[in-house]
TIDREN-72658 format. One record per residue: x, y, z of N, C-alpha, C in turn. Coordinates in steps of 0.1 Angstrom, whole numbers, padded with zeros to 4 digits, always signed. Atoms other than C-alpha are relative to their C-alpha. Example, Ala and Ser with C-alpha at 12.3 -4.5 7.8 and 13.67 -1.06 7.14 Angstrom:
BEGIN
+0009-0012+0000+0123-0045+0078+0009+0012+0000-0009-0011+0000+0137-0011+0071-0008+0011+0008
This chain:
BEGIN
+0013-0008-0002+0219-0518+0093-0003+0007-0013+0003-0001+0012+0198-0510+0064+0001+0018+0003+0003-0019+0004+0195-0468+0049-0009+0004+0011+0010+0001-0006+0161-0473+0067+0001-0002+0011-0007-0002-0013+0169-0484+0096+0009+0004+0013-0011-0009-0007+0199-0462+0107-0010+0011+0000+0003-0013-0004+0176-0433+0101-0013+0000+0012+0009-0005-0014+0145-0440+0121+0006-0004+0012-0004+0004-0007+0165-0453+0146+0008+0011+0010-0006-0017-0002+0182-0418+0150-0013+0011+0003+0012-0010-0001+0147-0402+0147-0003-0006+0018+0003+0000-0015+0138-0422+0178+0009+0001+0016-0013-0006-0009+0171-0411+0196+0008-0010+0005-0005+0010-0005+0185-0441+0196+0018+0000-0006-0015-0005+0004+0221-0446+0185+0005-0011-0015-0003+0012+0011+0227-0464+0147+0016+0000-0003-0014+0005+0006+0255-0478+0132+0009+0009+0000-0004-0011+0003+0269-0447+0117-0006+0009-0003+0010-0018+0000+0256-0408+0113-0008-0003-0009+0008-0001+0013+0224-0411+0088+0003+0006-0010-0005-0015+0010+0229-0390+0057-0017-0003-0005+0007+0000+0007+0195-0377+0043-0001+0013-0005-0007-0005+0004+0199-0351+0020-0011+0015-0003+0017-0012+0001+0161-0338+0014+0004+0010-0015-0003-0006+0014+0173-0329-0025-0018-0001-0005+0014-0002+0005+0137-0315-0039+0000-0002-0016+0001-0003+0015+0146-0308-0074+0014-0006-0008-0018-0001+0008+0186-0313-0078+0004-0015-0009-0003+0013+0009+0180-0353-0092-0003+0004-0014+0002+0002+0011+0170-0338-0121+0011+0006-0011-0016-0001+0007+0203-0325-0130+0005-0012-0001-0007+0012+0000+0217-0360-0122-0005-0006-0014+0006+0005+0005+0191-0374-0143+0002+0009-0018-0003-0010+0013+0198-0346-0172-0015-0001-0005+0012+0000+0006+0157-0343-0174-0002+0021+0000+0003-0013-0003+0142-0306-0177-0011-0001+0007+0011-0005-0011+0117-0288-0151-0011-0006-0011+0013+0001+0010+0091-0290-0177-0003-0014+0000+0003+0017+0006+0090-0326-0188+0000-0005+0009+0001+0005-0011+0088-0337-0153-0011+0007+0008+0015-0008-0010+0067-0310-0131-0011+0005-0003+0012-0013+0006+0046-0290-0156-0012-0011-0001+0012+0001+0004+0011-0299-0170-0004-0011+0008+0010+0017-0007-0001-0337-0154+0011-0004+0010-0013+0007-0006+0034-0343-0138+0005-0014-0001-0004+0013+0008+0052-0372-0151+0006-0012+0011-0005+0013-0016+0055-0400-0114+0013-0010-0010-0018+0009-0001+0082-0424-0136+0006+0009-0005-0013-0009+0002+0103-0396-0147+0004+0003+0016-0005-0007-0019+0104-0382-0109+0003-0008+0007-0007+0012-0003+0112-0415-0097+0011-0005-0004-0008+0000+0006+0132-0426-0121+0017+0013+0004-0007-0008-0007+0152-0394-0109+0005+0003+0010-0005+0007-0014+0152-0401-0073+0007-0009+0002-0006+0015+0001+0162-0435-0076+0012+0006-0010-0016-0009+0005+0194-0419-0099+0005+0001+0007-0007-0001-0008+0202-0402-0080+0003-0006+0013+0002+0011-0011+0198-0425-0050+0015-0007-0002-0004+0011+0004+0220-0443-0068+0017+0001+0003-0010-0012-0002+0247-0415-0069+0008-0002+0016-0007-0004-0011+0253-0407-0036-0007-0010+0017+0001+0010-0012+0235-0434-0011-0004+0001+0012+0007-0001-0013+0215-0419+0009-0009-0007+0010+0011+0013-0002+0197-0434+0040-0013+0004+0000+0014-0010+0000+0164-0411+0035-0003+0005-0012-0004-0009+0010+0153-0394+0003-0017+0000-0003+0018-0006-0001+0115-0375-0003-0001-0010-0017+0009+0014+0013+0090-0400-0029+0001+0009-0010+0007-0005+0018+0089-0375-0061+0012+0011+0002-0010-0014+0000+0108-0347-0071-0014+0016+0004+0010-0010-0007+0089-0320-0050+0003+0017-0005-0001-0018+0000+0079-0281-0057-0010+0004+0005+0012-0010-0009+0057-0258-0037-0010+0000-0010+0012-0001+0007+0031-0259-0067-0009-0016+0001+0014+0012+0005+0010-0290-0064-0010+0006+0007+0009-0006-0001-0020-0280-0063-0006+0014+0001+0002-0015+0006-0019-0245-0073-0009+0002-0017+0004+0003+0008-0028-0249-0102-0018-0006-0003+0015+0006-0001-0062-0271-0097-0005+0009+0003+0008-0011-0009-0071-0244-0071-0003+0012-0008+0000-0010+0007-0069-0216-0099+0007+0009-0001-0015-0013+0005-0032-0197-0102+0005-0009-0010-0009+0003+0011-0005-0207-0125+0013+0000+0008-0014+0002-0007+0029-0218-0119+0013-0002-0016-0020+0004+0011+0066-0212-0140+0002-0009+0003-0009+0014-0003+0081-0240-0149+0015+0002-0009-0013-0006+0008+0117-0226-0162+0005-0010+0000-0005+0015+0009+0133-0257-0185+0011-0006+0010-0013+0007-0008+0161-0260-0160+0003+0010+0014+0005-0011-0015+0150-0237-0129-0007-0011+0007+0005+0003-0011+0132-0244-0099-0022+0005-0005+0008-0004+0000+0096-0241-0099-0010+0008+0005+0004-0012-0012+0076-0209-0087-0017-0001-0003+0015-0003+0002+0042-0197-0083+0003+0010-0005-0003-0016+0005+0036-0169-0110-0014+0008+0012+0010-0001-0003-0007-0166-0097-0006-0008+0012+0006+0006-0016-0015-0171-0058-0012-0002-0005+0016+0003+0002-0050-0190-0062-0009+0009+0007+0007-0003-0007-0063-0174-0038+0003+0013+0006-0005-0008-0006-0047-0142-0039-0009+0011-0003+0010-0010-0001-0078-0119-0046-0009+0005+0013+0007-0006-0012-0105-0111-0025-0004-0010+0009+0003+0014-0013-0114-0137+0008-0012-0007-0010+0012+0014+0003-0135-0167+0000-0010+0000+0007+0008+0004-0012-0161-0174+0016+0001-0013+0000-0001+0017-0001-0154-0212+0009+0013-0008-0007-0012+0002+0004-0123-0230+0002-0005-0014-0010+0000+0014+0005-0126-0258-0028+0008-0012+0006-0006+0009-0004-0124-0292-0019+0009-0009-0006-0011+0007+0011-0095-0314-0035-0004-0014+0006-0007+0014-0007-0090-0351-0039+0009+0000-0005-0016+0002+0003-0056-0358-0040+0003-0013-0007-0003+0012+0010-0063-0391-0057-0002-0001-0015+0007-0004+0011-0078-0376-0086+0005+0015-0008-0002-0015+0003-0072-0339-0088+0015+0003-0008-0013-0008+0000-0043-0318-0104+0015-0012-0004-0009+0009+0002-0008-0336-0104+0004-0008+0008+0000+0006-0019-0015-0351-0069+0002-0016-0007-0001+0011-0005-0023-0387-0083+0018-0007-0013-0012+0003+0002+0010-0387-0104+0016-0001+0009-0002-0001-0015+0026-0374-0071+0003-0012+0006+0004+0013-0003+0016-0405-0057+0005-0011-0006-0005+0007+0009+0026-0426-0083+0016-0004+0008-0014-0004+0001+0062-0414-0080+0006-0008+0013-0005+0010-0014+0062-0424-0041-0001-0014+0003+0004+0014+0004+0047-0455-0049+0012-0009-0005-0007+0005+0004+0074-0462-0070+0013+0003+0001-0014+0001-0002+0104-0451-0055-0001-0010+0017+0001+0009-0009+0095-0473-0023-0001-0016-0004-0007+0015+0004+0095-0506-0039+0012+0003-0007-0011-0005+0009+0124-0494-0059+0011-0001+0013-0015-0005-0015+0144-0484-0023-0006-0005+0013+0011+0010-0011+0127-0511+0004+0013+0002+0009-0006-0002-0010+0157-0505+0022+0005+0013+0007-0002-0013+0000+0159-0469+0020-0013+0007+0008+0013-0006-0011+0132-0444+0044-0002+0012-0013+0008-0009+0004+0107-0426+0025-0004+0013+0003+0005-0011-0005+0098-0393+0034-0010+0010-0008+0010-0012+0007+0070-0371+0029+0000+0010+0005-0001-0019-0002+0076-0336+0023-0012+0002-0004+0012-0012+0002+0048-0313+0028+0004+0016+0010-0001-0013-0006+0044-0276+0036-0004+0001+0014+0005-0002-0013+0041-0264+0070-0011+0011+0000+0012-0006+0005+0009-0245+0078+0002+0010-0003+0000-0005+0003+0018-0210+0074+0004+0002-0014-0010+0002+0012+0045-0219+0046-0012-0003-0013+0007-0001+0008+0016-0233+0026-0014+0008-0005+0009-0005+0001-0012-0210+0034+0005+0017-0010-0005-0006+0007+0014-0183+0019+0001+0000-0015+0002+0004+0021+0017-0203-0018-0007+0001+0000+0013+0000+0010-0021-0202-0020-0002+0014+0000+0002-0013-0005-0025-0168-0006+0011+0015-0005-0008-0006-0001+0007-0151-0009+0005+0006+0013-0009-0004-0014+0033-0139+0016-0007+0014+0006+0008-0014-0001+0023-0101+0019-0016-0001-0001+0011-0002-0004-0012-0105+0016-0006-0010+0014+0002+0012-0011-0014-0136+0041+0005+0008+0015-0006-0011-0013+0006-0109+0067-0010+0006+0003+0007-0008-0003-0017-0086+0063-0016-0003+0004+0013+0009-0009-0050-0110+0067+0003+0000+0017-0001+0003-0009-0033-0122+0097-0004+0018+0013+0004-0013-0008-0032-0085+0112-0014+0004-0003+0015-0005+0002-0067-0071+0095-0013-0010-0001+0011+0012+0000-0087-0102+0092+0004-0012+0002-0007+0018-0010-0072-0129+0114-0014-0010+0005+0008+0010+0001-0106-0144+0113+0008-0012-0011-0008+0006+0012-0096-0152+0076+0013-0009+0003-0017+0008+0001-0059-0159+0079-0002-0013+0009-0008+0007-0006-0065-0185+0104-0012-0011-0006+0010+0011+0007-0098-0203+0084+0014-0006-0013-0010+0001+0013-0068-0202+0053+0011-0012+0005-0009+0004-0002-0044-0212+0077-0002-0015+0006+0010+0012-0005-0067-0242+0086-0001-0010-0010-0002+0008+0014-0069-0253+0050+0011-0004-0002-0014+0009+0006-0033-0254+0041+0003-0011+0009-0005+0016-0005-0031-0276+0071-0006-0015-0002+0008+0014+0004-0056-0301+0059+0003-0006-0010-0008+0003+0014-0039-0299+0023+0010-0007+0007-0011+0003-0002-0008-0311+0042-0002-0016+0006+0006+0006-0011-0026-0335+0066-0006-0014-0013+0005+0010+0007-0045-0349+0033+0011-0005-0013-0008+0009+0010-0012-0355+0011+0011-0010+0010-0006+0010-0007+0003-0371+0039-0008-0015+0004+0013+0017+0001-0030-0399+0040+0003-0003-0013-0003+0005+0014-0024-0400+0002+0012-0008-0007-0013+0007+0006+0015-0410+0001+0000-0013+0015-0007+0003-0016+0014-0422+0038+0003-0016-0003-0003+0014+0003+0012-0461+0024+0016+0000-0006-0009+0006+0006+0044-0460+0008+0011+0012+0002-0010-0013-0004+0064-0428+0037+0000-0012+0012-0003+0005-0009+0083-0440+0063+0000+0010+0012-0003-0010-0005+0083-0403+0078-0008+0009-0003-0002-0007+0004+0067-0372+0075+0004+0012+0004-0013-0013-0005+0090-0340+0073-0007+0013-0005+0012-0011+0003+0066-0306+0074+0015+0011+0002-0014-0007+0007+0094-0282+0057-0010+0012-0002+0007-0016-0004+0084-0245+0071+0009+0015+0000-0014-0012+0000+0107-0216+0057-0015+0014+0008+0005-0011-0001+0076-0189+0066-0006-0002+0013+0007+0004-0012+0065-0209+0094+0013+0006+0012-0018-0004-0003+0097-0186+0110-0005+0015+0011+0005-0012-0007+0092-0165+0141+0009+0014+0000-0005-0012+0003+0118-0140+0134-0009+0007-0016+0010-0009+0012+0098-0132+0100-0018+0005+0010+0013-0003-0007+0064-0136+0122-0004+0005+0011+0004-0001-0013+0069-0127+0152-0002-0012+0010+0006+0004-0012+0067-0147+0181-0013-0013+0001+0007+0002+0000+0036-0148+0188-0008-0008-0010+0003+0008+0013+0024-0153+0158+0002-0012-0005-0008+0013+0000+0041-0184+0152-0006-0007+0012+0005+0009-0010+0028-0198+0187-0012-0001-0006+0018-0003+0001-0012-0189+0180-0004-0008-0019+0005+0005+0013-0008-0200+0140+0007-0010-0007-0007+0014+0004+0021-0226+0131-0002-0009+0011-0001+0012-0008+0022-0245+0160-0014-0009+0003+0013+0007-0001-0016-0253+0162-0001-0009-0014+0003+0009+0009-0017-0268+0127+0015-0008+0002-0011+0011-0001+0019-0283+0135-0005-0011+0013+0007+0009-0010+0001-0302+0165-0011-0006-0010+0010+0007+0007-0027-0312+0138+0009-0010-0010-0007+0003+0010-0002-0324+0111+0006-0012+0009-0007+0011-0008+0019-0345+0139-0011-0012+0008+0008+0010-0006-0012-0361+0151-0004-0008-0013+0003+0005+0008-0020-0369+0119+0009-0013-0008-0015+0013+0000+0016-0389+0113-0005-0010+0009+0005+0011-0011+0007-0406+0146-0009-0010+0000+0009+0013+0001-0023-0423+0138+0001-0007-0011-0005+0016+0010-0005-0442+0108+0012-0003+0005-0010+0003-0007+0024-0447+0132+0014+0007-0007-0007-0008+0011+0046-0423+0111+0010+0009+0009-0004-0008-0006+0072-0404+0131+0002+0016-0009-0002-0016+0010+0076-0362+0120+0012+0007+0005-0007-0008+0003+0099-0339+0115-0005+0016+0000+0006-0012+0002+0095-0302+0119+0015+0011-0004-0005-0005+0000+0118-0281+0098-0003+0018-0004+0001-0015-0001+0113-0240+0105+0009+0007+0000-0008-0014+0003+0127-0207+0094+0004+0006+0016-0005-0013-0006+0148-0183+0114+0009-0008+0014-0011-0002-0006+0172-0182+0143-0003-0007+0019+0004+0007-0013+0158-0208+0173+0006-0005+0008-0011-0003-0016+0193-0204+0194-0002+0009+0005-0001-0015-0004+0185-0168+0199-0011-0003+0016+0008+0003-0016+0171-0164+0240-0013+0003-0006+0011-0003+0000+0142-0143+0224-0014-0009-0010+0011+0010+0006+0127-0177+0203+0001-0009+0010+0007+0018-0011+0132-0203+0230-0011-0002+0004+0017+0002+0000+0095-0202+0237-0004-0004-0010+0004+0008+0013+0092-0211+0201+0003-0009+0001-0007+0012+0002+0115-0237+0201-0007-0010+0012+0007+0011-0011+0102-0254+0234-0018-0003-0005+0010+0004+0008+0065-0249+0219-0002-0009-0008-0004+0011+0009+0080-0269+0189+0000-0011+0004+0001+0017-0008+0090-0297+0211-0012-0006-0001+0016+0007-0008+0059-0301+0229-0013+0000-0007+0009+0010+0007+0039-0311+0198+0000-0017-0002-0005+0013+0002+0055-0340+0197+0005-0009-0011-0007+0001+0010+0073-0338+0171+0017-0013+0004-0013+0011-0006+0104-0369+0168+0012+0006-0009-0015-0003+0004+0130-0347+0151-0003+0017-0005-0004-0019+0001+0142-0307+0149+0006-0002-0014-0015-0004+0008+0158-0296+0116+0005+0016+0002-0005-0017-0004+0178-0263+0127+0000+0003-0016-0004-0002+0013+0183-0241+0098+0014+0009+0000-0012-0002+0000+0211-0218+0088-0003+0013+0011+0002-0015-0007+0221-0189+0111-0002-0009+0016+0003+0006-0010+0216-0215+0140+0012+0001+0010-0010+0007-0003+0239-0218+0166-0001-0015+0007+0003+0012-0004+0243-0254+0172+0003-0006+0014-0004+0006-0013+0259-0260+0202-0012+0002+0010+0011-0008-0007+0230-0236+0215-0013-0012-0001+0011+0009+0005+0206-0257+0199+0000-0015+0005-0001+0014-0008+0222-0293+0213-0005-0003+0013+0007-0002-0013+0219-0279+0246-0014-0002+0009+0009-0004-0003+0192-0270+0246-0016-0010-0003+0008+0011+0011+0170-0301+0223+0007-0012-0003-0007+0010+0005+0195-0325+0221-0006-0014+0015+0010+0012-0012+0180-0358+0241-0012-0002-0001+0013-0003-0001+0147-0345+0236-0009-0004-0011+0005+0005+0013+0143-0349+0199+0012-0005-0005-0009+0001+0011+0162-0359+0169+0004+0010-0005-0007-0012+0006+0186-0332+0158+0001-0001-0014-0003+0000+0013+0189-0324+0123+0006+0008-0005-0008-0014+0002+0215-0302+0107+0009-0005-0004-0018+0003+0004+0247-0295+0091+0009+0008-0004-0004-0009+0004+0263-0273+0071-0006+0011-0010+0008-0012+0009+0252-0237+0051-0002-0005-0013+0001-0001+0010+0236-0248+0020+0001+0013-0008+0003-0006+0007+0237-0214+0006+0015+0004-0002-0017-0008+0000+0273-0203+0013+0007-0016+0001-0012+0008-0002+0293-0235+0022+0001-0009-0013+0000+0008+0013+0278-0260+0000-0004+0007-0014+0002-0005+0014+0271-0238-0027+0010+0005-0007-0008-0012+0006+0301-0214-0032+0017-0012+0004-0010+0008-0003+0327-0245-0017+0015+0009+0007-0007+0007+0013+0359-0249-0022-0005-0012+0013-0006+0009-0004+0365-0284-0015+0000-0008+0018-0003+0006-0008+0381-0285+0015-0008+0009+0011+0005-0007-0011+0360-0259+0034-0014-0010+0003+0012+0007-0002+0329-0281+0026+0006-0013+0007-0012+0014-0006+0353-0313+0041-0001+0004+0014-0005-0005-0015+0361-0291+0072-0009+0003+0011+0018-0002-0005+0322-0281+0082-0003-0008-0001+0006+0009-0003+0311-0312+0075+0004-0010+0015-0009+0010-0018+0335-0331+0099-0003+0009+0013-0001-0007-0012+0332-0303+0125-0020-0002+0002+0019+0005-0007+0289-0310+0126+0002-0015+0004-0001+0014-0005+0296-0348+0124+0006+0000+0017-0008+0003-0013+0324-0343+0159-0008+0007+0006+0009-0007-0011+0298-0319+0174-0012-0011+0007+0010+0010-0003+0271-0344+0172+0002-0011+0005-0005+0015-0004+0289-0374+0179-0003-0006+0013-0002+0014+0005+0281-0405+0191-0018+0005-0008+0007-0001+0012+0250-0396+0169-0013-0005+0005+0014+0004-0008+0224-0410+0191-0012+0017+0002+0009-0015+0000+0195-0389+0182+0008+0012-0013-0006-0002+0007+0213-0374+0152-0002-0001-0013+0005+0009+0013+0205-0371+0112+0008+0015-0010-0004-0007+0008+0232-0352+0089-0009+0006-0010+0005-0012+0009+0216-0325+0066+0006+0010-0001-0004-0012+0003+0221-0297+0052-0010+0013+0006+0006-0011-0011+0209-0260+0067-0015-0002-0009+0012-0003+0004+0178-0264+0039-0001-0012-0012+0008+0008+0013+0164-0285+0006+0013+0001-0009-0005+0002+0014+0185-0294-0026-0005+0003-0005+0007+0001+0012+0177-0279-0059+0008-0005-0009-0008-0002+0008+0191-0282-0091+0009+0014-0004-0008-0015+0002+0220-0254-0101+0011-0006+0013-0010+0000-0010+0237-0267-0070+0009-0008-0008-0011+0015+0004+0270-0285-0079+0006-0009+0001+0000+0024-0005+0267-0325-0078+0011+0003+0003-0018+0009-0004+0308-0325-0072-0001+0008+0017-0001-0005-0021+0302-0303-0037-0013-0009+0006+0009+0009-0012+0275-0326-0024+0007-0016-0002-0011+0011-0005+0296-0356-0032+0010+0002+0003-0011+0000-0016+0322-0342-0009-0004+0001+0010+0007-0005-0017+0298-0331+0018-0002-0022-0001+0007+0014-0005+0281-0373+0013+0016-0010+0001-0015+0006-0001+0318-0387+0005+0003+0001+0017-0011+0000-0017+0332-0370+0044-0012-0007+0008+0004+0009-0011+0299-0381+0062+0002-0012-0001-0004+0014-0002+0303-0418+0049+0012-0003+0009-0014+0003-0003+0339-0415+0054+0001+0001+0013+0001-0009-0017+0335-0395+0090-0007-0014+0007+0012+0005-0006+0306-0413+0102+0002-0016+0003-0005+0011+0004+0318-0448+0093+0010-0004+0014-0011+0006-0011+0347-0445+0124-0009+0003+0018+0003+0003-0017+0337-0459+0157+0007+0004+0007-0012-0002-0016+0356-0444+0192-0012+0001+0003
């Protein structure tokens, strides 16, 4: 069974060969690759370096899933009118929310074939899919509040939503069309796409909040996978074992979404129970503490203990609690991808 085929075959709950590994590294190939932030993300964005870097690392560690470019929350910041750090061998931030002054009355229109670093973007997925025809593509994009926060900013987008929730929810309308229209733009050459939502998080939002404003554009975003036959993924912030999110979490479901990624702080068992059969589970161990700070054998011992929880794997897709960057240390993620092969690999 091909990379590709173990994993959507897990997305649709079915039961593949052995546990998928996809790893969802945004930035961290470009350590492999020994490129800097700059020369790859900044000014036009450079599609064969970011490929070129995927496919590296691809190469590395063998995953069956892996996102088309080397991804950062700034595309299209920039075009729209803020500014974004690009630290030589950092992660990339927004310094200037576009759109962090006074309300719009109209949000500019982008083409993503044209505009900004969008058709280099493009490029990149282009060319890590014939490059990896047996490997599953995925397109990462923001989820709707997650990206209506980079144009807007976190704190001022809070406080829309409380004093001018007209606003916040026209804003929160756009970032889901931005998400909606880079998913038409790679969707030729994604096998998936995976709407990666740290603010889209009802312990930061509340509740409510989160029902009335992420999950309406995460029902737009999953319809929009659907009519290119695209299965999605919905990975959200905060703590959706806890009794007082299960209304979130069942909301979540019933977009029709074909796979959960828990994040850290989860409890999983809680989370199996409760989502397991229903979707495709996704999860694994603490990127921030396990796989970052190691040693060794503690990353060996969490890994094996998510693989035996999950087991037989039907409906199942190793990860970690969140995203790769670079800074992490390549020798602890090939122990985490070393035990899944190794784990994952034995049939009972």
């Amino acid at each position: 069974m091909s990379g590709k085929a173990r994993f959507l075959t897990s997305l649709r709950g079915e039961r593949p060969d052995r546990c998928p590994l996809f790893l969802r590294d945004l930035t961290l190939a470009l350590d492999e690759a020994g490129l800097t932030t700059t020369e790859v993300c900044a000014r036009r964005y450079n599609g064969d370096l970011s490929s070129k870097a995927v496919v590296g690392y691809w190469r590395r560690v063998g995953q069956d899933a892996v996102v088309g470019c080397i991804h950062h929350l700034g595309f299209g910041v920039e075009t729209l009118g803020g500014s974004m750090d690009y630290p030589r061998k950092g992660i990339p931030n927004v310094a200037v929310h576009p759109f962090g002054g006074e309300s719009l009355d109209r949000f500019p229109d982008l083409d993503m074939k044209r505009d900004g670093q969008f058709p280099e973007v493009i490029r990149s997925y282009m060319t890590v899919s014939k490059a990896l025809p047996d490997t599953a593509v995925v397109c990462n994009t923001e989820g709707p509040v997650t990206k209506a926060a980079i144009l807007r900013g976190l704190e001022a987008l809070l406080m829309d939503i409380v004093s001018e929730p007209g606003y916040a929810r026209e804003l929160i309308g756009y970032a889901t069309e931005m998400g909606c229209d880079f998913l038409e733009a790679v969707a030729e050459w994604s096998d998936c796409l995976f709407v990666a939502a740290a603010t889209d998080n009802p312990d930061l939002l509340g509740a409510d909040v989160f029902k009335s404003h992420s999950i309406p554009g995460l029902k737009r975003m999953v319809s929009a996978a659907d009519g290119r036959n695209l299965p999605s993924v919905f990975h959200p912030h905060g703590d959706f074992s806890a009794p007082e999110n299960r209304e979130a979490l069942e909301c979540s479901l019933s977009t029709g979404i074909a796979g959960f990624q828990f994040a850290e702080r989860n409890d999983q068992d809680a989370i199996k129970d409760t989502a397991g059969g229903r979707v495709c589970l996704m999860g694994g161990i603490d990127v921030h503490s396990t796989l970052l700070l190691g040693p060794a054998e503690r990353i060996r011992e969490e890994t094996v203990s998510c693989l035996e929880r999950f087991r037989p794997w039907n409906g199942y897709v190793f990860m970690c609690s969140g995203s790769l960057h670079r800074g992490m240390p390549l020798h602890h993620v090939d122990v985490m991808t070393r035990t899944v092969i190794d784990t994952a690999s034995v049939v009972r």
